[in-house]
VEXDREN-2710 file (C-alpha; in Angstrom, 1 decimal):
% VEXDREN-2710
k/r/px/py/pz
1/UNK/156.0/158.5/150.6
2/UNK/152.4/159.2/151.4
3/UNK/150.3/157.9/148.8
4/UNK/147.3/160.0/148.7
5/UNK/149.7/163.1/148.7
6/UNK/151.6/162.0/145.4
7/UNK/148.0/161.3/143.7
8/UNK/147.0/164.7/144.1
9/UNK/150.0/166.2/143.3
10/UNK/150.2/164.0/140.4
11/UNK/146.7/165.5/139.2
12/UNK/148.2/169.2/140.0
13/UNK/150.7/168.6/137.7
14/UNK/148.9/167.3/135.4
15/UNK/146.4/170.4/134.9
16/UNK/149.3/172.7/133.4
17/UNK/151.3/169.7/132.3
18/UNK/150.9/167.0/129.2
19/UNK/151.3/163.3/129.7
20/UNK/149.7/161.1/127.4
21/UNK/146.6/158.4/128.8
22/UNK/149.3/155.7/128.5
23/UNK/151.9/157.1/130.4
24/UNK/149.1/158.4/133.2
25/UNK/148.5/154.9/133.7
26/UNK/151.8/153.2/134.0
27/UNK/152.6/156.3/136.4
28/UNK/149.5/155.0/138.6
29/UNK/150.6/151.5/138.5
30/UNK/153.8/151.9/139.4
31/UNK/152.6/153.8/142.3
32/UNK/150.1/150.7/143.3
33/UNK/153.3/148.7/142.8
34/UNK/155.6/150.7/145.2
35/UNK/152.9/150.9/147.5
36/UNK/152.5/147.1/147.8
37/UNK/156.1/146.9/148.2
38/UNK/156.1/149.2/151.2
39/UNK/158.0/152.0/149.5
40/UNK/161.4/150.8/148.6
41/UNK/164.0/153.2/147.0
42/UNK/164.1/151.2/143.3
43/UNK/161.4/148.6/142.8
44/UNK/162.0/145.5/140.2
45/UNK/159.2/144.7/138.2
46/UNK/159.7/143.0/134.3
47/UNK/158.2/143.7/131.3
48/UNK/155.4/141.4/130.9
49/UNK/154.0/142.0/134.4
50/UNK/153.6/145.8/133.5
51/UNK/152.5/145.2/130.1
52/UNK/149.5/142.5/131.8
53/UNK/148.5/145.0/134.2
54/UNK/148.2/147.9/131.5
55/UNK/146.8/145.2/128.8
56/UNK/149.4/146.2/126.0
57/UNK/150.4/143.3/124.3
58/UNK/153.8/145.1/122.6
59/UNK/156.9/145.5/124.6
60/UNK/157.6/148.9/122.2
61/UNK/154.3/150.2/123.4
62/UNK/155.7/150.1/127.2
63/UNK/158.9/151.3/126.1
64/UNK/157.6/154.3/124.9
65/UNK/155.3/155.0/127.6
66/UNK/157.9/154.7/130.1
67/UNK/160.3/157.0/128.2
68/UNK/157.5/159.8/128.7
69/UNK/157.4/159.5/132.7
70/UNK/161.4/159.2/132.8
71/UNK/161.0/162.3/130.1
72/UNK/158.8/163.9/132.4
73/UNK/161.4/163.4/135.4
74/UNK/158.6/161.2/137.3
75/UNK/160.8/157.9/137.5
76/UNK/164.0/156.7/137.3
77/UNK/164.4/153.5/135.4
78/UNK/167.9/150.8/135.3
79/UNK/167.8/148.2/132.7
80/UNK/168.2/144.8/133.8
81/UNK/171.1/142.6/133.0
82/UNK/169.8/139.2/131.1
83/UNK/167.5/136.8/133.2
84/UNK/167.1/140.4/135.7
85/UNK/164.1/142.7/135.3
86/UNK/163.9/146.4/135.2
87/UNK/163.9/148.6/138.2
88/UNK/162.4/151.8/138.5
89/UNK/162.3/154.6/141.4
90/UNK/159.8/156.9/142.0
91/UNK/160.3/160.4/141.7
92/UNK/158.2/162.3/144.7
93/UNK/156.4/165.6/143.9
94/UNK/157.4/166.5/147.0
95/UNK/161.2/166.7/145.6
96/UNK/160.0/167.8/142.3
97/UNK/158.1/171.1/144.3
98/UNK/161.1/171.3/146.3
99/UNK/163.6/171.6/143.5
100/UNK/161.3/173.6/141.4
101/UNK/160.7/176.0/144.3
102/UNK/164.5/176.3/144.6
103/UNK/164.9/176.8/141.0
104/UNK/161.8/179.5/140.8
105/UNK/163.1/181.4/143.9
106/UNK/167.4/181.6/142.2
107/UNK/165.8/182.8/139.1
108/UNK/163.8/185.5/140.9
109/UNK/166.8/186.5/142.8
110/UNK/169.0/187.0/139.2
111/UNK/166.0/188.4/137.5
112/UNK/165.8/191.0/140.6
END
């Protein structure tokens, strides 16, 4: 995944698409935590960890937040079994533009 790419394709969307300032936050650092981890398919990261780096000192807060990204078809996220964090997975633009694309150009076609 090239970092700099999903940044600015993360500000594209946003311009004609709403996230709330919460959500825009955990999406950047997750990013910063997927980076670190040299891009791994699903990353495992708990609770408290993301709720530190965001400074949000209730769990329902985060739960929230993260339901607008997986909402928003920007992660994936698998609840961990007891004594097992969460894992999430980034969604790439670059398979969100390639979908979409698909998508725009089958509708075209039936519209035509």
């Amino acid at each position: 995944m090239n970092y700099l790419a999903e940044i600015k394709a993360f500000e594209g969307w946003l311009e004609t698409n709403y996230l709330p300032i919460p959500s825009q936050l955990l999406w950047y650092k997750l990013m910063h935590i997927f980076n670190k981890c040299g891009w791994r398919e699903w990353v495992t990261v708990d609770n408290l960890k993301l709720m530190a780096a965001m400074q949000m000192s209730r769990e329902a807060t985060l739960i929230k937040v993260r339901d607008d990204l997986i909402k928003a078809g920007l992660i994936e996220y698998r609840k961990g079994k007891k004594g097992s964090p969460n894992q999430y997975k980034m969604i790439p633009f670059t398979t969100l533009c390639t979908f979409n694309n698909v998508v725009q150009s089958e509708v075209q076609t039936v519209v035509e």
